[in-house]
N, C-alpha and C positions, 0 to 999 in steps of 0.2 A: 577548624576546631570550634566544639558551641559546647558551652553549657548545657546537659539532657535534661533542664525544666524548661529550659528557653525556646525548647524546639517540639516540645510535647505540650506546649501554647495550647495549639487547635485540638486536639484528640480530649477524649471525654475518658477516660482509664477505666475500666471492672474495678483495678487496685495496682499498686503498687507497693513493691518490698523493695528496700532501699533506699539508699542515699542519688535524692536527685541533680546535686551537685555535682555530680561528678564529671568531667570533660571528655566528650564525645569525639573522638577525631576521624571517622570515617562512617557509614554507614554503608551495611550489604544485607544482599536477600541469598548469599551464598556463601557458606560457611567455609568454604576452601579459598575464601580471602579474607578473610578476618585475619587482623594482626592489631594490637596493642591498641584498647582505649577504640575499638569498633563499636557502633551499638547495631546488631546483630537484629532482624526482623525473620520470624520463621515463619513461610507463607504456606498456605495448602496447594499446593500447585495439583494440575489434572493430571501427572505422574507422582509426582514425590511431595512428602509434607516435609517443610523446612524443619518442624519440630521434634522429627528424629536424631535432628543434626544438632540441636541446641548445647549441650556438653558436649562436642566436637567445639563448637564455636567460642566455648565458655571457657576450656581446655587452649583454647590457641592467641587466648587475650581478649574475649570481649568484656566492653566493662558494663553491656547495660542489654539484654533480653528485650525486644517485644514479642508477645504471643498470645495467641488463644487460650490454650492450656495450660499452667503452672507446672514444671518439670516437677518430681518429687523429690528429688535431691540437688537442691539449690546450692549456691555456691556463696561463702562469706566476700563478701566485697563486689558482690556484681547484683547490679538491679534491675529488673524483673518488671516488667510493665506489661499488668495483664488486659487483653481488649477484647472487644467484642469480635471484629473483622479486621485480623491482621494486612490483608490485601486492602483494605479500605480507608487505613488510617496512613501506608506507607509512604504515598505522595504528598501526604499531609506534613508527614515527620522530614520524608526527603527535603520538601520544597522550604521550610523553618530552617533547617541545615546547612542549606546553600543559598539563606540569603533573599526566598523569594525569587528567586530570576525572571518569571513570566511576567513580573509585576514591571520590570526594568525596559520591557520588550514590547511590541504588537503583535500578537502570535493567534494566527490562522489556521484552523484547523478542516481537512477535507475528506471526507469520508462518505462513502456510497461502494460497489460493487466493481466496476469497474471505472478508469478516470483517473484514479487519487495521486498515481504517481504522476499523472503530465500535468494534470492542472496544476499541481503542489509544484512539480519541476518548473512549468512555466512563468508561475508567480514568482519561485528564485530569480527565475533566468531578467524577470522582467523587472526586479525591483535591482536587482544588482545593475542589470543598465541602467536605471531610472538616478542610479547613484547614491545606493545606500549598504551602508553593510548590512547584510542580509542572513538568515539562517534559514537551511533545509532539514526535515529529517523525513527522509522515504523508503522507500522498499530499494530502491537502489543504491542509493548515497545519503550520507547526511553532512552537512556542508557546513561548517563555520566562517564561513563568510567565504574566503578563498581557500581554507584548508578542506581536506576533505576526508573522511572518515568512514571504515567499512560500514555500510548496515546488515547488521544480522537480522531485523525484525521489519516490519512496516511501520508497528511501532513499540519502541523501546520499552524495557520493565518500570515498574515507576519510582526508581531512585536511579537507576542509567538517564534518564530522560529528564530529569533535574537534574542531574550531574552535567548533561549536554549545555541544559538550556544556561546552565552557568558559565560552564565557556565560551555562550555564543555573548551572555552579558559583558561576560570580562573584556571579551573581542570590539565589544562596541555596538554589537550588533543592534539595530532599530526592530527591526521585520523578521519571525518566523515563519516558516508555512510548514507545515507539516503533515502528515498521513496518518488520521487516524481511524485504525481499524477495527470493526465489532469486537474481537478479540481485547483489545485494549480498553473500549467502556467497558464492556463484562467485568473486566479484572480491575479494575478502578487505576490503571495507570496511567490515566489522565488526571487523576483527579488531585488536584494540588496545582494548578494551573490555570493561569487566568486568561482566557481568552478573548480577543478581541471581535474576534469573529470565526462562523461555523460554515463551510459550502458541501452541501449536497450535490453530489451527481448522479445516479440513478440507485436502482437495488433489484436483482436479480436470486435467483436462487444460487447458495454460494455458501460455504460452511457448516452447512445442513449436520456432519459431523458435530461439530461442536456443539451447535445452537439448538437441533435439533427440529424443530420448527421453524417455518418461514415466520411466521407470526413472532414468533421469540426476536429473530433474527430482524427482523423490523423493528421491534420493541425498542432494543440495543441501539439500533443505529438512533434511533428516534430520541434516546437519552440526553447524550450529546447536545443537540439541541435545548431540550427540556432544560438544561444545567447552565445556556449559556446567560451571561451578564443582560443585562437591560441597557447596558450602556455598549453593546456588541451590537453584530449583525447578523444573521441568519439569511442566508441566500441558498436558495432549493432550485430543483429542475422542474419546473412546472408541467413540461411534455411526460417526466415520468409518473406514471398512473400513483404511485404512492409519494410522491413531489410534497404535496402541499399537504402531504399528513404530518411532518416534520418539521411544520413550522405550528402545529393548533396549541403548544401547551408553552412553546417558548418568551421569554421573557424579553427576547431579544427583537429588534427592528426588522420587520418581515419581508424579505426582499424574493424576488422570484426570477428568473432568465428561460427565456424559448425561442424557439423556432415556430412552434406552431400554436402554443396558449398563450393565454393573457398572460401577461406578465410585465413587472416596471423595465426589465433590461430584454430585448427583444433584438433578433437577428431572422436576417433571412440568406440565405444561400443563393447567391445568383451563378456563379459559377464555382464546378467541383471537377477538377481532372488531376493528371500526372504536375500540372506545374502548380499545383496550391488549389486553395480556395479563397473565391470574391464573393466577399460578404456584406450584404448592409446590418450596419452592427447601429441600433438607434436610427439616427437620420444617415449616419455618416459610412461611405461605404470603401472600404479596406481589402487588402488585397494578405493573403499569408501563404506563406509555405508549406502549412501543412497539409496535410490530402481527407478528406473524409467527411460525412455527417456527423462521426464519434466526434471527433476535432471541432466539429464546430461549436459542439456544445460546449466543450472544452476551453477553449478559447472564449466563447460568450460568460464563461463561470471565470475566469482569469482576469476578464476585461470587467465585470459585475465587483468583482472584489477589489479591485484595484481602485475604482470610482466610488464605489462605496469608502473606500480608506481617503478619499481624497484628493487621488490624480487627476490632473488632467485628462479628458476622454481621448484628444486626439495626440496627445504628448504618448500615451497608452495606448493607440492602436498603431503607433508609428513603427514604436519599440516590438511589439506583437509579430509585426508585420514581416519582419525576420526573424525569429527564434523558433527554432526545428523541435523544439519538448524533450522527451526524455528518451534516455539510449533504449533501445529495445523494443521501442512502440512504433510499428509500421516503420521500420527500417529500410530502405528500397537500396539492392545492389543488383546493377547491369553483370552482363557476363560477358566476354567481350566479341567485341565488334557490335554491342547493346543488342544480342538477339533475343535473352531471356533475362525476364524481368524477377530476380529475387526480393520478396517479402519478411522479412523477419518481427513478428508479433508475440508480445507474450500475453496474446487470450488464452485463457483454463478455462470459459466458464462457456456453455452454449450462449448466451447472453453476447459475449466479447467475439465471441467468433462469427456469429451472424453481423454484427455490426461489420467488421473485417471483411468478410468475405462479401458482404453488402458493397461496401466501397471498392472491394474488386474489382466486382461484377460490371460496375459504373467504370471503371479504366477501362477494362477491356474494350476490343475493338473486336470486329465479327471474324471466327474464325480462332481466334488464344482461347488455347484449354486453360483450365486451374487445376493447378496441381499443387494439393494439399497435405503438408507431413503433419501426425498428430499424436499426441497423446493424452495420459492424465497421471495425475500424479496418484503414487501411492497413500495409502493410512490418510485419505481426503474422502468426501461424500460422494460414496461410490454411487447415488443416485445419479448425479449427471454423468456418469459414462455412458452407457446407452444413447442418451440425449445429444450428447456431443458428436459423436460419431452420425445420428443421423443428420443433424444439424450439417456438419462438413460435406457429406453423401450429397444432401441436398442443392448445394451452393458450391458445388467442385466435378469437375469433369474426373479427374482423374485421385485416390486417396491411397496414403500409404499410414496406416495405424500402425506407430511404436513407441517406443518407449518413453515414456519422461523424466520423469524422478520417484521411479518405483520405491523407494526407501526400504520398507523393510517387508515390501508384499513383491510374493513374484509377478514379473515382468508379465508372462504367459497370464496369467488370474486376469491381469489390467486389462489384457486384450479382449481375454475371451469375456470379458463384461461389457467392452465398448463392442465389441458385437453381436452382443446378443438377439439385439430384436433387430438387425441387418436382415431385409429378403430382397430378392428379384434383383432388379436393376439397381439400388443402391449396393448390394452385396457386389455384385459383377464388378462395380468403380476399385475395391477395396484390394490393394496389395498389403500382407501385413510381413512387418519387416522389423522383429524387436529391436537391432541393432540401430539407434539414432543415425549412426555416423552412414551405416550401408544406406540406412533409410533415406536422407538429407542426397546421398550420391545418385542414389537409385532415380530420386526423382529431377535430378539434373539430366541423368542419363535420358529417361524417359519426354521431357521437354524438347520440342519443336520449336523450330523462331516463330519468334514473338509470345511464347506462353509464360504464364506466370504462375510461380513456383510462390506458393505459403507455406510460412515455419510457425507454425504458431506453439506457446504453451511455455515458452522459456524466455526470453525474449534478448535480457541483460545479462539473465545468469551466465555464470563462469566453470559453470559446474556442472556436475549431474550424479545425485546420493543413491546410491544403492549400499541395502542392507547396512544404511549409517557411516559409510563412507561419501567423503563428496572427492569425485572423481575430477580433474578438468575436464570440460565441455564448453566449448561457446558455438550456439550455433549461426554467428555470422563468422568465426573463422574458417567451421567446416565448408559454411556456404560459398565461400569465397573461395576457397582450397578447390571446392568440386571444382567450380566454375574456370576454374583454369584449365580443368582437362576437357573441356568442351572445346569444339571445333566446329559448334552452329553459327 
C-alpha cells in the first residue's frame, strides 16, 4: 500500500485531476485484475490499447487512472494522471510502488540474439554455488532464489517485473541476472531499474517483424547500454562485427571478452568434443562440460561478469567447470546401446543453427549423417524461413521441415516459405513432415549407428500453439519416447 503522490515522485504529469492522496494498493496494466484502491495504467499495446478498458477498470474499483488520453466521462473520486508515454513512466510508478527493489539488489542484465538464456542461466547457477541468494528471470524460468516460477516472457511487463524483483528483495536475494530482450527496451519495461551491469552476446537478424529494420533492431539493443549507470559495467562480444558499437555511447565501464579480438577478458579453445570444452580462459586453463564455440563464448561472458562483480577468477572457473547451463540448449540423449546420438536445441534463428550444427559437424566422426528436424514459428519474420532451411540443407546430410509453433498461420504456408528457394541437391535432403511428433519419429527411424539426430527450434518448451491453443509438446519426451523403439 503507497500513497499515489509518493510513487508519482519520478514522472513529470501533462496534469492531473484529483485528489493525490489517495492510497494505492495494487498496481495493473490489465484491467481484468483491478480490484479496490488499484491504480490502473492504460498502455497502447501492438494489439489492444489499455484505454478502451479504462471505465471497465474504474467500474471494478480503481481509485487512480494513468493515461495518455483523458476518458470523457470521468468518474467523482478517482484520479486521473494524465502523461505523455504511458509505457514509459510504468516502471517508473511500478519500481516507487514496490519500494525500489533493483536499488536493494545487483542486477545484470544480458541481451543479444542468441546466448541470453545460458549465459543469464549460468550466472544463476554460478552465483547460487558461489553461496548467494540469487535471482533469475528468463525465457525459461524465473527463480527466486530457490523457488521457481513459470516464465511467460523473456522479459516480463514492467510492473510484473518490479513485482518479481520485489520478491526476490523480500527473499534476501544479493544477485539478479536476468534476459533482457529488444522487445523489452522498445516498450520501456526495464526502465525503473537499476543496473549493475549489461553483457552482450552477439546480434543477428531476429524480430525483423517487430523492429522492422536490422538497423532499428540494433538501435534497441544498443539502448540498453546507452542507459546504464557509470557506476555499472558493460561487457560486449568483441568477436561480434557489431560488439563494440554497444559500448561507443555508454556511460558504463567498457569491458569486452573473445576468442579471436582484442579484448580485456580473452579465451582460447584448446580442446572441443563430446566430453566438454578445454579452455584457456586469461592465463588459467579450465576444463567445462559444455560442448561448442557458442558455449564458449558463453562461458567467457559468465566468467567476464562474475570477475568484474568481484569473484575470484579461479574460485569462478572452478564452479564453471561443472554447471551444464540451461534446459533445452544442446541437450544430448543416447538411444540405447549409445548408437544414436539425440540433440535437442532451441535455435529459431539461421544465426543459432549454423552455430549448432557447426558444433556438430566438429563431433562428428567420418561416416555420422546429421539428421536435422526443423521448423519456424508462426506470426514471426517470415524473412528467415527460406534462410533457415537453406542454412540446415547446408550443414545436414539428411532434413525433415515441420512444424513448430505455427500459432495462428497455417502449418503448410510455414513450409512452403522455408522452401521456397530449395533447388537440386539441397531439395533432394528434404523430407517434409508437418506432424512434429511423426517428424521427431521419422528421423529416428531413418538414423543409422552412430548418426546424429538435431531437434532444433523449441528447445525447453512444453508445448506447442496452434491457432492460440498451446498444446503439450516437449520435444526431449518425444525424443526419448522414439528412441525406445529403436533396435540399432
Amino acid at each position: 500500500m503507497a500513497v499515489l503522490k509518493d510513487i508519482l515522485i519520478r514522472i513529470q504529469p501533462v496534469q492531473v485531476l484529483g485528489d493525490t492522496a489517495v492510497e494505492v494498493n495494487s498496481i495493473c496494466i490489465d484491467s481484468r485484475k483491478v480490484a479496490a484502491g488499484t491504480l490502473f495504467i492504460a498502455l497502447r499495446g501492438t494489439a489492444v490499447d489499455g484505454h478502451q478498458f479504462i471505465d471497465k477498470a474504474v467500474d471494478m474499483g480503481a481509485s487512480a487512472v494513468v493515461c495518455e488520453q483523458l476518458p470523457e466521462n470521468r468518474k467523482d473520486g478517482v484520479t486521473y494522471i494524465q502523461v505523455k508515454d504511458s509505457a514509459a513512466v510504468a516502471g517508473l510508478i511500478a519500481s516507487s510502488f514496490y519500494g525500489d527493489p533493483s536499488m536493494q539488489m545487483k542486477i545484470v542484465g544480458v541481451t543479444g540474439t542468441n546466448g541470453k538464456t545460458t549465459t543469464a542461466t549460468l550466472l544463476y547457477q554460478l552465483y547460487k554455488a558461489l553461496g548467494y541468494k540469487t535471482g533469475l528471470i528468463s525465457t525459461v524460468q524465473n527463480h527466486i532464489d530457490d523457488a521457481v516460477e513459470i516464465s511467460t516472457h523473456t522479459t516480463p511487463d514492467a510492473v510484473s517485473i518490479q513485482a518479481l524483483l520485489a520478491k526476490m528483495a523480500d527473499a534476501g536475494c544479493e544477485y539478479v541476472f536476468m534476459e533482457v530482450s529488444s522487445h523489452a527496451v522498445h516498450q520501456h519495461r526495464i526502465d525503473g531499474i537499476q543496473f549493475a551491469g549489461g553483457i552482450f552476446t552477439n546480434i543477428t537478424h531476429d524480430h525483423l517483424d517487430y523492429h522492422k529494420t536490422f538497423d532499428e533492431y540494433i538501435r534497441v539493443k544498443k539502448a540498453f547500454f546507452d542507459g546504464l549507470p557509470k557506476e555499472a559495467f558493460a561487457l560486449t562480444n568483441a568477436d561480434d562485427k557489431r560488439g563494440m558499437v554497444m559500448l561507443q555511447n555508454t556511460n558504463a565501464s567498457k569491458n569486452a571478452y573473445s576468442l579471436k579480438a582484442p579484448g580485456n577478458i580473452k579465451g582460447k579453445i584448446l580442446e572441443n568434443n563430446l566430453t566438454g570444452l578445454v579452455m584457456l580462459v586469461g592465463v588459467h586453463e579450465a576444463h567445462f562440460r559444455m560442448i561448442g564455440t557458442f558455449n564458449a563464448y558463453n562461458l567467457l561472458a559468465v566468467y567476464g561478469a562474475a570477475t568484474l562483480l568481484g569473484e575470484d577468477e579461479m574460485k569462478v572457473l572452478s564452479v564453471l567447470s561443472n554447471l551444464h547451463g540451461a534446459p533445452g540448449r544442446f541437450e544430448t540423449y543416447m538411444s540405447p546401446n549409445d548408437k544414436v546420438l539425440g540433440i535437442v536445441d532451441y535455435a529459431h534463428t539461421p544465426d543459432a543453427l549454423i552455430n549448432v550444427l557447426a558444433t556438430v559437424k566438429q563431433l562428428r566422426v567420418d561416416g555420422q549423417q546429421i539428421i536435422t528436424v526443423v521448423g519456424c514459428g508462426g506470426d514471426r519474420d517470415k524473412t528467415k524461413r527460406p534462410v533457415m532451411a537453406e542454412v540446415v540443407c547446408e550443414h545436414s546430410d539428411r532434413v525433415i521441415l515441420t512444424s513448430d509453433n505455427p500459432r495462428s498461420e497455417n502449418p503448410e504456408d510455414i513450409l512452403n516459405d522455408m522452401e521456397a528457394s530449395l533447388t537440386g541437391a539441397h531439395k533432394r535432403k528434404v523430407l517434409r513432415i508437418t506432424d512434429r511428433r511423426e517428424a521427431i519419429k521419422t528421423a529416428c527411424a531413418l538414423a543409422g549407428q552412430q548418426d546424429i539426430i538435431l531437434i532444433a527450434g523449441k528447445g525447453h518448451e512444453t508445448y506447442q500453439e496452434i491457432k492460440g491453443v498451446k498444446h503439450p509438446f516437449d520435444d526431449r519426451a518425444v525424443l526419448t519416447e522414439a528412441f525406445k523403439t529403436l533396435n540399432k
